[in-house]
C-alpha positions in Angstrom: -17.5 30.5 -72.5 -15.1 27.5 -72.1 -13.0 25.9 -74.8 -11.4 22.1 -75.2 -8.6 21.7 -77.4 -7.7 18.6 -79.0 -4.1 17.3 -80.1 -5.2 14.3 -81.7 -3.0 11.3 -81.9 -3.2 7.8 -83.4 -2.5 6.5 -79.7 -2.6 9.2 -77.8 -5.1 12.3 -77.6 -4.2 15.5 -75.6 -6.9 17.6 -74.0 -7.1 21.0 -72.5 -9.7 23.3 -71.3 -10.0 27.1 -71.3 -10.7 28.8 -68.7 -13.7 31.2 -68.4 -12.0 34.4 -69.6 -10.8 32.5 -72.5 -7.4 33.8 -71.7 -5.4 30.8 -70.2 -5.6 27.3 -71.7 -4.5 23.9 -69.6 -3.9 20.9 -70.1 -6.4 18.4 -68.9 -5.6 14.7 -69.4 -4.1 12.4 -71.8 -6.3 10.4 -73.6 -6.2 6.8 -75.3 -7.6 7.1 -78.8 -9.4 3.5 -78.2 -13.7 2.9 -79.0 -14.2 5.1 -75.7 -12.4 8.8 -76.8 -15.6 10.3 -78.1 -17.7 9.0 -75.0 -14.7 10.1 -72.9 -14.7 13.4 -74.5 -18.5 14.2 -74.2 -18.1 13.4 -70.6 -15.3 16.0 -70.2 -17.3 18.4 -72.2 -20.2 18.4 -69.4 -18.5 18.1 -67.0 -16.3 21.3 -67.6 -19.4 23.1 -69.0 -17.2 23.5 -72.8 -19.4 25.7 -75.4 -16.7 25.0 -78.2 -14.1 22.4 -79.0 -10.9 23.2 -81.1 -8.6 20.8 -83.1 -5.1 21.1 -84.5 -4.8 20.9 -87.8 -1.7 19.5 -88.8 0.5 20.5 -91.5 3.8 19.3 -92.8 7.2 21.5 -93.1 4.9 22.4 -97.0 1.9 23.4 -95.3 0.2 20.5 -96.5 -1.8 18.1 -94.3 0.3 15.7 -93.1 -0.6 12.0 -92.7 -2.1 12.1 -89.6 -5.0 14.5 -90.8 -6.7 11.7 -93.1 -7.6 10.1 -89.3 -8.0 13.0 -87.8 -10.8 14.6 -90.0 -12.4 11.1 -89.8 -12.5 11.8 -85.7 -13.7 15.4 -86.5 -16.6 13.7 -88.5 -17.8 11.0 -85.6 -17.1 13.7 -83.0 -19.4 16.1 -85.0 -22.0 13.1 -85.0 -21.8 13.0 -80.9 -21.6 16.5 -79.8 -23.6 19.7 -80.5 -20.9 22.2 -79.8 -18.9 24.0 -82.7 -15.9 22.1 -84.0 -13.2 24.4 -85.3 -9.9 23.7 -86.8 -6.3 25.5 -85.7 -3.1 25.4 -87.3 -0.6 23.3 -85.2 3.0 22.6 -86.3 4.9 20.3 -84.1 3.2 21.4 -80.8 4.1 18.5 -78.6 8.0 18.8 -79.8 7.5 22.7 -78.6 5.8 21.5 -75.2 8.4 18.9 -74.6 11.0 22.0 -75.1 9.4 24.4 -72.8 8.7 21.2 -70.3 10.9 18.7 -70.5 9.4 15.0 -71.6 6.4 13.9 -69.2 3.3 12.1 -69.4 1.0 14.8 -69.5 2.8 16.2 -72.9 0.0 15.1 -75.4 -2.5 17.6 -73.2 0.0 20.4 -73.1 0.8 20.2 -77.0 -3.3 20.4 -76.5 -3.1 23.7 -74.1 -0.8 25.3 -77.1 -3.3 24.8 -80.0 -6.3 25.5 -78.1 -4.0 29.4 -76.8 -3.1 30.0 -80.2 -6.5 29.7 -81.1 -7.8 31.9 -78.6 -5.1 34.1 -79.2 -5.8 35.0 -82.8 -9.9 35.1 -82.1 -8.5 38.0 -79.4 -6.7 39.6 -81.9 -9.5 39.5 -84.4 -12.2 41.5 -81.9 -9.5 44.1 -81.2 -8.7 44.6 -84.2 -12.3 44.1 -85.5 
């Protein structure tokens, strides 16, 4: 079962895929969130065979949504309209800050913030069958 994370972005959208094993996330491609990212992402989604799509959730220094969110759920809601695959939400706090520290500032940093959400993600469903 493959996964696509989503870092979404008012200009920008970061993608990622899983790989098979659901062990290793990567990112994919950066994005622009114009009236063609949903058809854009449904193509990616066949093409890379994705079962489920995971999107960071993100939350302010409180743990509160942060302004983003508002246009993010709103993209949740039309992508939900387009796709038949589970959508799921994952905490992400400042994840293309921490790619730009492991990686230096590039153009693929939107999809790697993407890689992070959709690993931490896969990481805690990991730890929830072993520990299950």
């Amino acid at each position: 079962m493959k996964y696509l994370g989503i870092d979404y972005g008012i200009k920008r959208v970061g993608i990622a895929v899983s790989d098979e094993d659901n062990k290793v996330a990567f990112p994919l491609d950066v994005l622009s969130n114009d009236k063609r990212l949903i058809q854009r992402i449904k193509q990616i989604c066949a093409k890379e065979k994705i079962e489920s799509i995971v999107l960071g959730e993100s939350k302010d220094f409180g743990g509160e949504n942060n302004s983003i969110m508002k246009d993010a759920k709103e993209f949740c809601r039309l992508l939900k309209k387009s796709v038949t695959l589970p959508l799921h939400w994952e905490p992400e706090f400042y994840t293309s800050a921490e790619a730009e520290r492991l990686q230096g500032k590039h153009g693929m940093l939107d999809a790697s913030a993407a890689a992070i959400i959709l690993k931490s993600y896969l990481d805690k469903k990991k730890n929830k069958v072993r520990n299950a």
